[in-house]
C-alpha beads as a LAMMPS data file, in Angstrom:
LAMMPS data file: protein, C-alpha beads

403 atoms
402 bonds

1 atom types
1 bond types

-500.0 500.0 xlo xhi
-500.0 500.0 ylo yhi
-500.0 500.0 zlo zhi

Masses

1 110.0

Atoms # bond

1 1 1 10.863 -176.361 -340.904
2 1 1 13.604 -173.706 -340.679
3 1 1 16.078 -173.180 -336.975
4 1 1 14.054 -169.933 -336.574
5 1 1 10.753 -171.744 -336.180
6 1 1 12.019 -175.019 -334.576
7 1 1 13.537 -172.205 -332.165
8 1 1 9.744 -170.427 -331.590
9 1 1 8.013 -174.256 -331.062
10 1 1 10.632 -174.488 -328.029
11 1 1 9.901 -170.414 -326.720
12 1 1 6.507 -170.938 -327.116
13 1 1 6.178 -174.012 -324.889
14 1 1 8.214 -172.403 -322.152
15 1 1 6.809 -169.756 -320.736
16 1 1 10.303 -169.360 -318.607
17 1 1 12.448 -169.444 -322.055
18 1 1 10.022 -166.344 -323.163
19 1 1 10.244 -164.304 -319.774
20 1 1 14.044 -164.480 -320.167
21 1 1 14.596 -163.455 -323.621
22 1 1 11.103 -161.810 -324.117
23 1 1 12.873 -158.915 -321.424
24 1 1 16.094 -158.602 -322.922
25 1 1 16.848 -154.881 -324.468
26 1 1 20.382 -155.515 -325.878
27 1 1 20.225 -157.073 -329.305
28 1 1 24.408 -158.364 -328.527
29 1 1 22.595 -159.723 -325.242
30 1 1 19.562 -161.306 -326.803
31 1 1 21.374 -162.327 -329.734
32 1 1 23.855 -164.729 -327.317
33 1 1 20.854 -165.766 -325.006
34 1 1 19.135 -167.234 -328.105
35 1 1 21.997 -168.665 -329.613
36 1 1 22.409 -170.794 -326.557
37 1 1 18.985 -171.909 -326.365
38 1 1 19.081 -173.149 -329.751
39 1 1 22.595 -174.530 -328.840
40 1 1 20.784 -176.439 -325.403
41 1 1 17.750 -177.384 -327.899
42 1 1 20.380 -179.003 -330.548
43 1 1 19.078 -176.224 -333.307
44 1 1 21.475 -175.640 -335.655
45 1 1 21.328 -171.968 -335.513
46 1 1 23.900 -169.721 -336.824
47 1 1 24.845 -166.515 -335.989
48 1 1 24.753 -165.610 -339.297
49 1 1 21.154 -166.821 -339.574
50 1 1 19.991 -165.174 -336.386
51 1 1 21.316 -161.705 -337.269
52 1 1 19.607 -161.762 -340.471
53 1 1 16.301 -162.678 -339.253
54 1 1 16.669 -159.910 -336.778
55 1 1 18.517 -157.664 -339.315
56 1 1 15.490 -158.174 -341.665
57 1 1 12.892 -156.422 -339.011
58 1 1 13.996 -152.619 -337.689
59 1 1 13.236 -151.430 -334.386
60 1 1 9.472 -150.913 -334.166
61 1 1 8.588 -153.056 -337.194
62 1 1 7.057 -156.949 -337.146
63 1 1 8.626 -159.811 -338.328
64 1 1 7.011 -161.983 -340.846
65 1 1 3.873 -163.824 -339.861
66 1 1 5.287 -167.255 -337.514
67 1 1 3.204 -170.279 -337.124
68 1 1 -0.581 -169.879 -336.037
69 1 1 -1.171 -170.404 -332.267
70 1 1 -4.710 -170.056 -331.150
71 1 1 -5.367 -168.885 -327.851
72 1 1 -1.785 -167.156 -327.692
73 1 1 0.384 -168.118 -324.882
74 1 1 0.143 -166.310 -321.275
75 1 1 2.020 -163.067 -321.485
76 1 1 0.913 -162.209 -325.217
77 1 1 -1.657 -159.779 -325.764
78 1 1 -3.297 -158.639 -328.703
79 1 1 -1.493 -155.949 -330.675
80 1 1 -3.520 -155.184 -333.604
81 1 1 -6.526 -156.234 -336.000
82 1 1 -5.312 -156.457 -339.823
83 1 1 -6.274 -157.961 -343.057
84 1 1 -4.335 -160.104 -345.277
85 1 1 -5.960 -162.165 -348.254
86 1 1 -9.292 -161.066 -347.661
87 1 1 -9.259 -162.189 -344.096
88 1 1 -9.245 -160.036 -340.679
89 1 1 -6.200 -161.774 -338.423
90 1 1 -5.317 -160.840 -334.991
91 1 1 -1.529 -159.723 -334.404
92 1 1 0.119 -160.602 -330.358
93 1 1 3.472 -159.117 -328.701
94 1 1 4.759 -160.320 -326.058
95 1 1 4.665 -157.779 -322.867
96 1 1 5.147 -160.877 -320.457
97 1 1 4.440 -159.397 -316.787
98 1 1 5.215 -156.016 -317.650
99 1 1 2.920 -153.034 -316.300
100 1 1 1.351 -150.727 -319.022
101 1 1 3.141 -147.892 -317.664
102 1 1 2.754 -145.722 -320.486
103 1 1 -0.612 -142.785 -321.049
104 1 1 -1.757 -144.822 -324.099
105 1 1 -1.476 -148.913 -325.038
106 1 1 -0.190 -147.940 -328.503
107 1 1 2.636 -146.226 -326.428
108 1 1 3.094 -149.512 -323.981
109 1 1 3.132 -151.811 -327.690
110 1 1 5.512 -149.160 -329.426
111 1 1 8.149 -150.271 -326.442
112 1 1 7.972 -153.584 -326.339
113 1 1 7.730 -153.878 -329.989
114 1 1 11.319 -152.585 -330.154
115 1 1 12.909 -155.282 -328.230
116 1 1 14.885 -158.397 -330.745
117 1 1 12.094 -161.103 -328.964
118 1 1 9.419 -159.411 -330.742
119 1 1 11.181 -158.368 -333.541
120 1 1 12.255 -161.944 -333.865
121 1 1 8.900 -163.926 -332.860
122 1 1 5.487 -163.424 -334.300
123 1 1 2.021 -164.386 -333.375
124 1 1 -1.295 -163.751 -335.969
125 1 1 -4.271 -166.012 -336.185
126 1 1 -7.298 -165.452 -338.296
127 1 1 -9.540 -163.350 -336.418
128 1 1 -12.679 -165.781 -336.924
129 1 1 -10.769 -168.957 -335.614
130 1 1 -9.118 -166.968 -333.259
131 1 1 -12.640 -165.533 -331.651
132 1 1 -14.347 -169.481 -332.249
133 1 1 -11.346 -171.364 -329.890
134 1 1 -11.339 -172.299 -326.126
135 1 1 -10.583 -169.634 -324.349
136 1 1 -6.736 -169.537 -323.131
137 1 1 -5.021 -170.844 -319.943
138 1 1 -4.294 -167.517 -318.678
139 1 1 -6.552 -165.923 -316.013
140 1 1 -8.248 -162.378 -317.111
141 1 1 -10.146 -160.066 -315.228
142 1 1 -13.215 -158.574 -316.638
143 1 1 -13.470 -154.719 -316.670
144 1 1 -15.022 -152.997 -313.370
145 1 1 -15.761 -150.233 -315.391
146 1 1 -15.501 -147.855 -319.021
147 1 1 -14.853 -145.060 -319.661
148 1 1 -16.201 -143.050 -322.280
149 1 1 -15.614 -139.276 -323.261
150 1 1 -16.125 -136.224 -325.763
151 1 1 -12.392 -136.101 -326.316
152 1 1 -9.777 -133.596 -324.946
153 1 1 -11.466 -133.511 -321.557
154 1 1 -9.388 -135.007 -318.597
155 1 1 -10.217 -138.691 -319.517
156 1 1 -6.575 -139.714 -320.132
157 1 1 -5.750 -137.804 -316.730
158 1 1 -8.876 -139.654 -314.968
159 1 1 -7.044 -143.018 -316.663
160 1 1 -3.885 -142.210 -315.231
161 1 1 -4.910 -141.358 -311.933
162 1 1 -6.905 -144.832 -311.893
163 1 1 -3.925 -146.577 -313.266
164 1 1 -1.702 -145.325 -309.967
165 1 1 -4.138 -147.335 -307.689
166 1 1 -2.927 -150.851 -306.041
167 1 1 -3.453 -153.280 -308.225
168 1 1 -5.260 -151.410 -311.134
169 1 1 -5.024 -152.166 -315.211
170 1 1 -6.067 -149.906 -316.696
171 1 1 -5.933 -150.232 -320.817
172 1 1 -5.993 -146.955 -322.444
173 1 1 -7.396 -146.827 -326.494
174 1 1 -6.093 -150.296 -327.424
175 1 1 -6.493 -150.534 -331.151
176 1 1 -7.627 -154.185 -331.495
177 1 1 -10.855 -152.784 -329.067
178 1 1 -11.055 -150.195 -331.646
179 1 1 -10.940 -152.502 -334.450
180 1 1 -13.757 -154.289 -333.136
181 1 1 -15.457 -151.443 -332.588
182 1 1 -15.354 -149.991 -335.708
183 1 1 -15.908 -152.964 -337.261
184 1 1 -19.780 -152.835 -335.702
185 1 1 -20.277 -149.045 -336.303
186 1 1 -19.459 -149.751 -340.088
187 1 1 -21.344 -153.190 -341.028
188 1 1 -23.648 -153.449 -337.545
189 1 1 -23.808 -157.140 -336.987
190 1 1 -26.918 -159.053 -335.336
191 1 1 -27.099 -161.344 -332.616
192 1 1 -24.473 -162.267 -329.921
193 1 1 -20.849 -162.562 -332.628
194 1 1 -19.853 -159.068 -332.549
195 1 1 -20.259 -158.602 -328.977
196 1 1 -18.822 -161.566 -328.164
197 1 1 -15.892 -161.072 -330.040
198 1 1 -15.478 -157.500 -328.183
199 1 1 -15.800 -159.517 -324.768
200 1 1 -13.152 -161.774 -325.632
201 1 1 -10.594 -159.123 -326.913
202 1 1 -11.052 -157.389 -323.612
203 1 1 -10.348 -159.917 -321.303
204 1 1 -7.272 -160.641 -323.974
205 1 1 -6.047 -157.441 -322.391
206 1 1 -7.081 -158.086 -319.033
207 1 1 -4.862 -160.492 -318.773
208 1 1 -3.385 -161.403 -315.590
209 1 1 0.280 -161.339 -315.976
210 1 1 1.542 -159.751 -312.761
211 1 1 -0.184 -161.673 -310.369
212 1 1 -1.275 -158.343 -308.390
213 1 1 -3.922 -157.054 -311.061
214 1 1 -7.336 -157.068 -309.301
215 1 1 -9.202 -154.504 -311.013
216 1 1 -9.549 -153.369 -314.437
217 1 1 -10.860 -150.477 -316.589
218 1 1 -10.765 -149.883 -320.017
219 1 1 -10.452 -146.563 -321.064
220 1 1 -12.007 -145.696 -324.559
221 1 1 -11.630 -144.055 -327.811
222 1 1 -14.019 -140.815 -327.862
223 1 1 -16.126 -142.296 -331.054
224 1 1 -16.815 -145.424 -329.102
225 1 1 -19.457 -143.786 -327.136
226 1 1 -21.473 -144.507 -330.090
227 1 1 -21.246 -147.914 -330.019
228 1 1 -22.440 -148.320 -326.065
229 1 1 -24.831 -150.710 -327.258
230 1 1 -22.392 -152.801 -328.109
231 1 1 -20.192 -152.232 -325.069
232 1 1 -23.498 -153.123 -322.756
233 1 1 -24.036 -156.639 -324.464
234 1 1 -20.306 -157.461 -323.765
235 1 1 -20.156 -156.417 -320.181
236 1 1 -23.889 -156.097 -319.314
237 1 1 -24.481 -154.024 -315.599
238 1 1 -20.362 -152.664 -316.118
239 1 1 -20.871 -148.909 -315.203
240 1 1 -19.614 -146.589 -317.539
241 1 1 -18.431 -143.008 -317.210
242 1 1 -18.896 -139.524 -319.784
243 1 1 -16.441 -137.006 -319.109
244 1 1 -16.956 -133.915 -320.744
245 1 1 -15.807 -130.550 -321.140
246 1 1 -16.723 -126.722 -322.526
247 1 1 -17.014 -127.240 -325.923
248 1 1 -15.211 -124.098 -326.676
249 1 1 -12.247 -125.357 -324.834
250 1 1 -12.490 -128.642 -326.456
251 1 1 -12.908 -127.076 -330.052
252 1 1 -9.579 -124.925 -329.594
253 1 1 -7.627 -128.103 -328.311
254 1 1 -8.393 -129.743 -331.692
255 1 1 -7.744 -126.548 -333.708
256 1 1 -3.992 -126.649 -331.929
257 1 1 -3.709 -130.275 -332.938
258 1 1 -6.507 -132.541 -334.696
259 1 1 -7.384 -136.114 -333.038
260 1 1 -7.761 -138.637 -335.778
261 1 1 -11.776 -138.536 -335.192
262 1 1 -11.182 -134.869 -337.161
263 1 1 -9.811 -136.087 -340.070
264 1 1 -11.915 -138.188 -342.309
265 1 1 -8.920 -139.681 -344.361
266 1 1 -8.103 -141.906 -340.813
267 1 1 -12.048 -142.162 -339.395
268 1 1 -14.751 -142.304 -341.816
269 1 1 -17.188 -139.907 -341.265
270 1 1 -19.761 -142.039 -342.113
271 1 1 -19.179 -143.705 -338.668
272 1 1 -20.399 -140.525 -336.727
273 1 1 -23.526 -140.504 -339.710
274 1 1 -21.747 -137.598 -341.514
275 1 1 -21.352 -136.546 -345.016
276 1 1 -18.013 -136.166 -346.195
277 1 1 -16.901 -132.907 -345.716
278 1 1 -15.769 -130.850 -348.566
279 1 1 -13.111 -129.483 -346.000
280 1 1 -12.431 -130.620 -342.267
281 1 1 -13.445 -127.232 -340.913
282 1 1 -14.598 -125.811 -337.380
283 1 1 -18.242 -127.224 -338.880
284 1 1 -17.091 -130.621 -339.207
285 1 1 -15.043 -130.628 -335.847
286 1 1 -18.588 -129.439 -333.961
287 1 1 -20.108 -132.162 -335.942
288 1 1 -18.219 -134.675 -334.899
289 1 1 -18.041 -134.102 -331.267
290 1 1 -22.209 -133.213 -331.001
291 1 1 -22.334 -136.785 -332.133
292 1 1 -20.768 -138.475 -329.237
293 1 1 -22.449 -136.120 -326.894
294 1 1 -25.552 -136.722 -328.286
295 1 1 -25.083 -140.508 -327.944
296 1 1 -24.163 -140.127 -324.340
297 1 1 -27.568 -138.042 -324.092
298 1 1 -29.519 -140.621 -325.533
299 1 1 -27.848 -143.527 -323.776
300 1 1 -27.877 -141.916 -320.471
301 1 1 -31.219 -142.702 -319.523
302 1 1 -30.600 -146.678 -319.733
303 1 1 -28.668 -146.671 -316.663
304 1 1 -25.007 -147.485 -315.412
305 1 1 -23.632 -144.223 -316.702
306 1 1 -22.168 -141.418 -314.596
307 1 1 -21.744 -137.832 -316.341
308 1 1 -18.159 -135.870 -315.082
309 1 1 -17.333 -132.291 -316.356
310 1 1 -13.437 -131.719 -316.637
311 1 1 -13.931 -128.797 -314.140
312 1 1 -14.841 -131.696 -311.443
313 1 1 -10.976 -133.136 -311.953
314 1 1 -8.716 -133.875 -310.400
315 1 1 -11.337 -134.628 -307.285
316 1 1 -13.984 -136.249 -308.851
317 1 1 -11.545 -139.745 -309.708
318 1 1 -11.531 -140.614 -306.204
319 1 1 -15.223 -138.936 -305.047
320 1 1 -16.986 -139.971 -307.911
321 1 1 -15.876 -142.023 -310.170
322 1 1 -14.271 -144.734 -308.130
323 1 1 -16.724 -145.343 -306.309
324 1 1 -19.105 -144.932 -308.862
325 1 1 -17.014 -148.404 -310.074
326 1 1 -17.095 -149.865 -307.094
327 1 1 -13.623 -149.784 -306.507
328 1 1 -12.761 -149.161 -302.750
329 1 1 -9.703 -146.536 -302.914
330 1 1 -7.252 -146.209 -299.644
331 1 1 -5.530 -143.521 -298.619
332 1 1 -2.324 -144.666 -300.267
333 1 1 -4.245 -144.739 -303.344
334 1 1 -5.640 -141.360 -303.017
335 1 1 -2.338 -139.806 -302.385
336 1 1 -0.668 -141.911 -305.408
337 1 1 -3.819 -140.078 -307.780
338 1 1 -3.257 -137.008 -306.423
339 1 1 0.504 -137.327 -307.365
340 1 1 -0.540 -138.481 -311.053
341 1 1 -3.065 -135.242 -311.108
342 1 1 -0.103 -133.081 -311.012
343 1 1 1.552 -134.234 -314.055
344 1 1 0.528 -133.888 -317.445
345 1 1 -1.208 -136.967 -318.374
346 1 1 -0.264 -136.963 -322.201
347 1 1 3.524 -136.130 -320.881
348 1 1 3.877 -137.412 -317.050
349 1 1 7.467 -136.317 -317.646
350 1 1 6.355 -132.446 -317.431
351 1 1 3.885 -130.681 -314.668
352 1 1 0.324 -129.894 -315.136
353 1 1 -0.758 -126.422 -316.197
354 1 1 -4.009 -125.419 -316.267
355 1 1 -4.944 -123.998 -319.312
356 1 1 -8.818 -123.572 -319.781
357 1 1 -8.236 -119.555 -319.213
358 1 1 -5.971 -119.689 -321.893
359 1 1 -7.886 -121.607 -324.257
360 1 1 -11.266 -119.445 -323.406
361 1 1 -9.114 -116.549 -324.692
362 1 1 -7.869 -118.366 -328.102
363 1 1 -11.384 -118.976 -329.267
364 1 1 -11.783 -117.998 -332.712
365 1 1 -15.082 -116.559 -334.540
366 1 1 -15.343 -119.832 -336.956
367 1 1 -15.265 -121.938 -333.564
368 1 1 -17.838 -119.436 -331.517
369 1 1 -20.285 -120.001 -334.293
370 1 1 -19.462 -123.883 -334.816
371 1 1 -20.205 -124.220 -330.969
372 1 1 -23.189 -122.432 -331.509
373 1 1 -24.994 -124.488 -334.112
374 1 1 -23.625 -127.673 -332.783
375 1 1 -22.391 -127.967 -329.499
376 1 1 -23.580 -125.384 -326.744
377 1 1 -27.385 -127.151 -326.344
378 1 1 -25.624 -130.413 -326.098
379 1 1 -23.504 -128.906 -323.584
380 1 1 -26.129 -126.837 -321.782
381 1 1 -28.440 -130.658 -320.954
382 1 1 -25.152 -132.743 -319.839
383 1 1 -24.526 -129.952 -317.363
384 1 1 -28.509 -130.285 -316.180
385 1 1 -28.226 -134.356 -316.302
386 1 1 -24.890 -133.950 -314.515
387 1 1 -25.906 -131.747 -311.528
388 1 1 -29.693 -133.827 -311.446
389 1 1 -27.128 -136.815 -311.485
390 1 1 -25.443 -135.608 -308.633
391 1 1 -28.488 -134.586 -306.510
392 1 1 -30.160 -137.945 -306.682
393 1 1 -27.402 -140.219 -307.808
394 1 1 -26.542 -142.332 -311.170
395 1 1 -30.110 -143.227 -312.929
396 1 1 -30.226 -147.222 -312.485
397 1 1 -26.588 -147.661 -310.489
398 1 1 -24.491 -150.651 -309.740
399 1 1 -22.547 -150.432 -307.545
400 1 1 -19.621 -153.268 -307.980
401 1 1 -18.577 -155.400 -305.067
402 1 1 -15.148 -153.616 -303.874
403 1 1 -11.760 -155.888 -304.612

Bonds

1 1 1 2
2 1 2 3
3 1 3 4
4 1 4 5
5 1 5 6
6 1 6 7
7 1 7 8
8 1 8 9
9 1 9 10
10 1 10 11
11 1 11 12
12 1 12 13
13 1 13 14
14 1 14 15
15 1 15 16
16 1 16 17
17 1 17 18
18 1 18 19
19 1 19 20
20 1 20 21
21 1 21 22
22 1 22 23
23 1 23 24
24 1 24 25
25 1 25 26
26 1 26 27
27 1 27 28
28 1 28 29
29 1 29 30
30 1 30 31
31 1 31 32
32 1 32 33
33 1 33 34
34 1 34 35
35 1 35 36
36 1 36 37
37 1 37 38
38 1 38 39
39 1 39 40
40 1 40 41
41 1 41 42
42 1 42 43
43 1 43 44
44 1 44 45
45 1 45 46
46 1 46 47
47 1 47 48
48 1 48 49
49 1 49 50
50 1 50 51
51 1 51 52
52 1 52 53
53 1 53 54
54 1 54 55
55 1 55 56
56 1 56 57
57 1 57 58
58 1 58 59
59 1 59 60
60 1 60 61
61 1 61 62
62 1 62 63
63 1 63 64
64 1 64 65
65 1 65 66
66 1 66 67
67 1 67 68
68 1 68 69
69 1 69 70
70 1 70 71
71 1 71 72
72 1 72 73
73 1 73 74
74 1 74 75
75 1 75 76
76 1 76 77
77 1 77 78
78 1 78 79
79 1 79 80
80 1 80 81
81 1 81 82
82 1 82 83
83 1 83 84
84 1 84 85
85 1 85 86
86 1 86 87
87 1 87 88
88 1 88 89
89 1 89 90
90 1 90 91
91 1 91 92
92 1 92 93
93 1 93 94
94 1 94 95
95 1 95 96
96 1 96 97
97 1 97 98
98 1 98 99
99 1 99 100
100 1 100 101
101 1 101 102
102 1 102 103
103 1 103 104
104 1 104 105
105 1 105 106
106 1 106 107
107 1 107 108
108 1 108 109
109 1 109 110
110 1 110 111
111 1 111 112
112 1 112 113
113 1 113 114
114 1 114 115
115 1 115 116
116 1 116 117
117 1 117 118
118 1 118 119
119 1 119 120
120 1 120 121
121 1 121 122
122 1 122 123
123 1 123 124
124 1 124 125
125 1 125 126
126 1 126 127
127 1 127 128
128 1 128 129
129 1 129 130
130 1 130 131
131 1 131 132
132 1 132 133
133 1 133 134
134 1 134 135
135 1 135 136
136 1 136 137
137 1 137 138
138 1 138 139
139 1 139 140
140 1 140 141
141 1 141 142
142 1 142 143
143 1 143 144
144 1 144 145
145 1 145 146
146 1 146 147
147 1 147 148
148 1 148 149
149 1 149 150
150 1 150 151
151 1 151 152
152 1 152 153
153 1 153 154
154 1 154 155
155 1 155 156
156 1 156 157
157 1 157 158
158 1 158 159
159 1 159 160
160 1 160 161
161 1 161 162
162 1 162 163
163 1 163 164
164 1 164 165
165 1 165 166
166 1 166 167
167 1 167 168
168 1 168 169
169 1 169 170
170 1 170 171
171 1 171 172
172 1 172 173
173 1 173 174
174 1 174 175
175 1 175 176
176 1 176 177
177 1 177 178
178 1 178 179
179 1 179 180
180 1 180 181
181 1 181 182
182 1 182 183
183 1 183 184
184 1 184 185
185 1 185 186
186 1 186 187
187 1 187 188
188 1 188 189
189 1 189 190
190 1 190 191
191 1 191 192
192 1 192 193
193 1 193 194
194 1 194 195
195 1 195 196
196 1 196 197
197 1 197 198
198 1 198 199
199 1 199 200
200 1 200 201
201 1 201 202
202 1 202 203
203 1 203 204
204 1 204 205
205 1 205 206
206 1 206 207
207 1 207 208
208 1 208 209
209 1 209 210
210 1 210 211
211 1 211 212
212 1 212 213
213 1 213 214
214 1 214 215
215 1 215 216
216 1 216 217
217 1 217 218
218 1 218 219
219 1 219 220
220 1 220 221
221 1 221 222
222 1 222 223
223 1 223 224
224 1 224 225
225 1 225 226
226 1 226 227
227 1 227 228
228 1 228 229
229 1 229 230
230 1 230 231
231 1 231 232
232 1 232 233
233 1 233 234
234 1 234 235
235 1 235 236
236 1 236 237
237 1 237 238
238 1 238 239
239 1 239 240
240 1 240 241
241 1 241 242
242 1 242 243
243 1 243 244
244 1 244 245
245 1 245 246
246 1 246 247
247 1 247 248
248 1 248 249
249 1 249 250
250 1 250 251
251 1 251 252
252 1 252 253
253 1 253 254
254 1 254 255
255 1 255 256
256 1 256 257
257 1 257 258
258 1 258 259
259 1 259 260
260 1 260 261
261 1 261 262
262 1 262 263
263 1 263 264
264 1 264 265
265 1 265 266
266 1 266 267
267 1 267 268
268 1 268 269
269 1 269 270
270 1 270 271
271 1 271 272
272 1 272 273
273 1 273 274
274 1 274 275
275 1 275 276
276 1 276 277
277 1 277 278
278 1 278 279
279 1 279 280
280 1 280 281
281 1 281 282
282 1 282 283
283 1 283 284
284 1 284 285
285 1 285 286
286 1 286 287
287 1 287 288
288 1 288 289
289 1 289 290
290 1 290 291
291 1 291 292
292 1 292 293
293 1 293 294
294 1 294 295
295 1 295 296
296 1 296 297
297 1 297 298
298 1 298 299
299 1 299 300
300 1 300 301
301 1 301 302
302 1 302 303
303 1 303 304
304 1 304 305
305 1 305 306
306 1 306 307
307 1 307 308
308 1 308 309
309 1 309 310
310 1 310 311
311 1 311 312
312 1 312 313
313 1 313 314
314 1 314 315
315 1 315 316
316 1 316 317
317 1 317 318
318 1 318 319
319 1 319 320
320 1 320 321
321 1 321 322
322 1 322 323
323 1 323 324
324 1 324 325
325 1 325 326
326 1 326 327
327 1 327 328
328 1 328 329
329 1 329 330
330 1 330 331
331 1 331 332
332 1 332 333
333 1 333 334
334 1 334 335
335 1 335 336
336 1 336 337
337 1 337 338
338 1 338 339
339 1 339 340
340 1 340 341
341 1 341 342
342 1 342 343
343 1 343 344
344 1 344 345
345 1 345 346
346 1 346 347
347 1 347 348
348 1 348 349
349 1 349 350
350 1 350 351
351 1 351 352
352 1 352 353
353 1 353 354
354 1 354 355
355 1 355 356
356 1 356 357
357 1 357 358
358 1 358 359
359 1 359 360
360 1 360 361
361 1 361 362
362 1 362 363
363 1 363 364
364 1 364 365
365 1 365 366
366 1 366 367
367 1 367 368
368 1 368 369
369 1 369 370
370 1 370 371
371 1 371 372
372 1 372 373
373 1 373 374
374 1 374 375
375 1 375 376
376 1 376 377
377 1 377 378
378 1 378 379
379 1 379 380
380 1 380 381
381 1 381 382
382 1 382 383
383 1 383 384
384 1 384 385
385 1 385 386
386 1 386 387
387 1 387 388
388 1 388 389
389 1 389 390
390 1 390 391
391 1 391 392
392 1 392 393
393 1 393 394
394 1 394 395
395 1 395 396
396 1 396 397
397 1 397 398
398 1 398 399
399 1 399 400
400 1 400 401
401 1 401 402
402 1 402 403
C-alpha cells in the first residue's frame, strides 16, 4: 500500500482530519497540513511524493480512482455517474458542511473540486454495490418537494428564492439525479431497482451536513418531467411543481443560447421519442419542449402537481408554491426571497431585468411558425389547467406537515 493511501485510510476514519484539510484553499497550506498528518500518523510521506500526486491532478480535474468505500463517509456527496470496464460507478467529493451556495450543483462541485483535498482524495464505488449496501451513518432529509419545468422559465429563480429560506437545501440539476434519470428514460427498468436507486441518490444529496438543514427540494432538469413516473415511485405523495412560460419567449431564449436538451449530440433525442433531426432547427427546439409540456399535461391529472406561469414570479414562490410544499415561510424568509428575486438567478452577481418585452420583439418567422405547429395548444390548456388550478386548488393535494 503506497503513503498516499495509508494517508486516505487515516482521513477517511476521521471525519475531523477531513473537515480540516477538506477546507483548505492554499495548496502551500494544504500541502504542510498533510505533511504533518502523515508525520503524526508515522507515514513516510515526502514532499516530493505529495507534490506529485497533487501535481499529477490540475485544478478542476479528479485524481485517480482511491480505494472503494461503500456508503461514503458523512460530508461526501455524490459527484457524478460514469462507466469504466463495462460497469456504471458512482464518483463522491467532499463538500463537508459547506452550503450549496451556487445557482446550479455542477457550479457548487466545480468549487470544491478545485481545492488539493479533492484533487488529492478520491471516492468511486460500483454503482450496483454502491445502490445494494446499508445505507450510511449520515442523517438525510427526504425532499418536501420537485420541481419540474419547460426550461428557461423562472425555475432556477423559484430555486434560488427557495434556497434563501432558513434552513432550506435546495439541489439544483445534480448530474448523478440525471444519470439515473436518463438511465430509465433510455432502457425503462421494471419493478422497484430503478426507483430505488433514484431514492437513494437523493437522500445522498440531502445529506445533513450543517446541522440546520430541515427542508429540502430538488430542483430538476427540464427533460425529467418525462420521467415523473419514476420520480412518484421514489417519493410517492412529494408534490411537485410545472413552471412554465410563453413559448415564444422560451423559443427565443434557446435561439440566443441552446440548453443541452437542443442539441442531440449531448441528449439523445430518442429520450423525448424524437427522430434525429437532420438539423437542430426552430422544428426540433418546438419539438422538444411540446414534449415535456405534454408530459406535464398528461401527468397532471394524477395529482400532487401545481402548474406556475413565469408571469406569476417573483410572488407566486412564497403564495403558491411554498405552501403548495408545505413549507411554512416567515417573514424573514419572505424578505430574504424577495432579495434573491431581484438578482439574476443564473448571475446573482448582476440585477434582474425583465426581458419578456424584449424577447416578444426578437421573435423570428421560423420560431412563430415552430410555436405554431408545436407549442401554442400546449400552451393555450396549461394556462386553462393553471387558472382551473387556481380556482379550486391542486387536483389531489398534499399538503406536507410544516418544519
Amino acid at each position: 500500500m503506497g503513503n498516499i493511501d495509508r494517508l486516505q485510510g487515516v482521513v477517511l476514519a476521521d471525519p475531523a482530519l477531513q473537515a480540516r484539510l477538506g477546507r483548505i484553499e492554499d495548496r502551500a497550506a494544504f500541502i504542510e497540513s498533510t505533511l504533518g498528518v502523515a508525520q503524526a500518523c508515522s507515514i513516510p510521506l515526502g514532499r516530493r511524493e505529495l507534490e506529485e500526486a497533487l501535481g499529477a491532478n490540475p485544478a478542476g480535474a479528479r485524481p485517480p480512482q482511491r480505494p472503494v468505500t461503500t456508503p461514503a463517509p458523512a460530508g461526501w456527496l455524490p459527484a457524478r455517474v460514469f462507466q469504466q470496464d463495462d460497469r456504471l460507478w458512482l464518483d463522491w467529493a467532499y463538500f463537508g458542511v459547506e452550503r450549496l451556495g451556487e445557482p446550479f450543483f455542477e457550479q457548487s462541485l466545480q468549487r470544491v473540486q478545485r481545492r488539493p483535498f479533492n484533487r488529492l482524495f478520491r471516492l468511486a464505488a460500483p454503482l450496483e454495490a454502491w445502490s445494494a449496501a446499508p445505507d450510511g451513518a449520515a442523517p438525510s432529509l427526504k425532499p418536501s418537494g420537485l420541481i419540474f419545468h419547460m426550461s428557461r422559465c423562472g425555475s432556477t429563480l423559484a430555486a434560488q428564492m427557495l434556497a434563501a429560506c432558513d434552513g432550506a437545501l435546495v439541489v439544483s440539476e445534480a448530474a448523478p439525479i440525471d444519470a439515473i434519470v436518463r438511465l430509465d428514460l433510455s432502457h425503462p427498468a421494471t419493478g422497484p431497482a430503478r426507483s430505488d436507486l433514484l431514492h437513494r441518490m437523493a437522500l445522498a444529496l440531502g445529506q445533513i451536513r450543517s446541522g440546520d438543514e430541515r427542508r429540502y427540494l430538488l430542483k430538476l432538469d427540464s427533460w425529467h418531467m418525462l420521467a415523473l413516473p419514476l420520480f412518484r415511485q421514489a417519493f410517492p405523495g412529494v408534490p411537485w411543481v410545472f413552471l412554465y412560460r410563453e413559448p415564444h419567449e422560451v423559443m427565443v431564449s434557446q435561439m440566443r443560447r441552446r440548453g443541452i436538451q437542443m442539441i442531440p449530440e449531448l441528449v439523445p433525442p430518442s429520450l423525448f421519442g424524437l427522430d434525429p433531426p437532420g438539423a437542430a432547427t426552430e422544428d426540433y427546439w418546438a419539438q422538444v419542449l411540446a414534449t415535456v409540456c405534454d408530459a406535464a399535461l398528461r401527468h397532471h391529472p394524477e395529482g400532487q402537481g401545481l402548474l406556475v406561469n413565469y408571469d406569476e414570479l417573483p410572488q407566486a414562490v412564497w403564495t403558491r408554491i411554498a405552501p403548495h410544499f408545505g413549507l411554512a415561510c416567515s417573514e424573514g424568509d419572505r424578505r430574504r426571497m424577495a432579495e434573491a428575486a431581484r438578482l439574476d438567478a443564473k448571475s446573482p452577481a448582476t440585477a434582474f431585468s425583465a426581458d419578456g418585452a424584449a424577447k416578444r420583439g426578437a421573435v423570428t418567422q421560423p420560431i412563430r411558425l415552430a410555436c405554431q405547429r408545436h407549442l401554442d395548444d400546449l400552451y393555450r390548456r396549461l394556462e386553462a389547467l393553471r387558472l382551473a388550478e387556481m380556482a379550486t386548488g391542486p387536483r389531489g393535494a398534499t399538503r406536507n406537515a410544516p418544519p
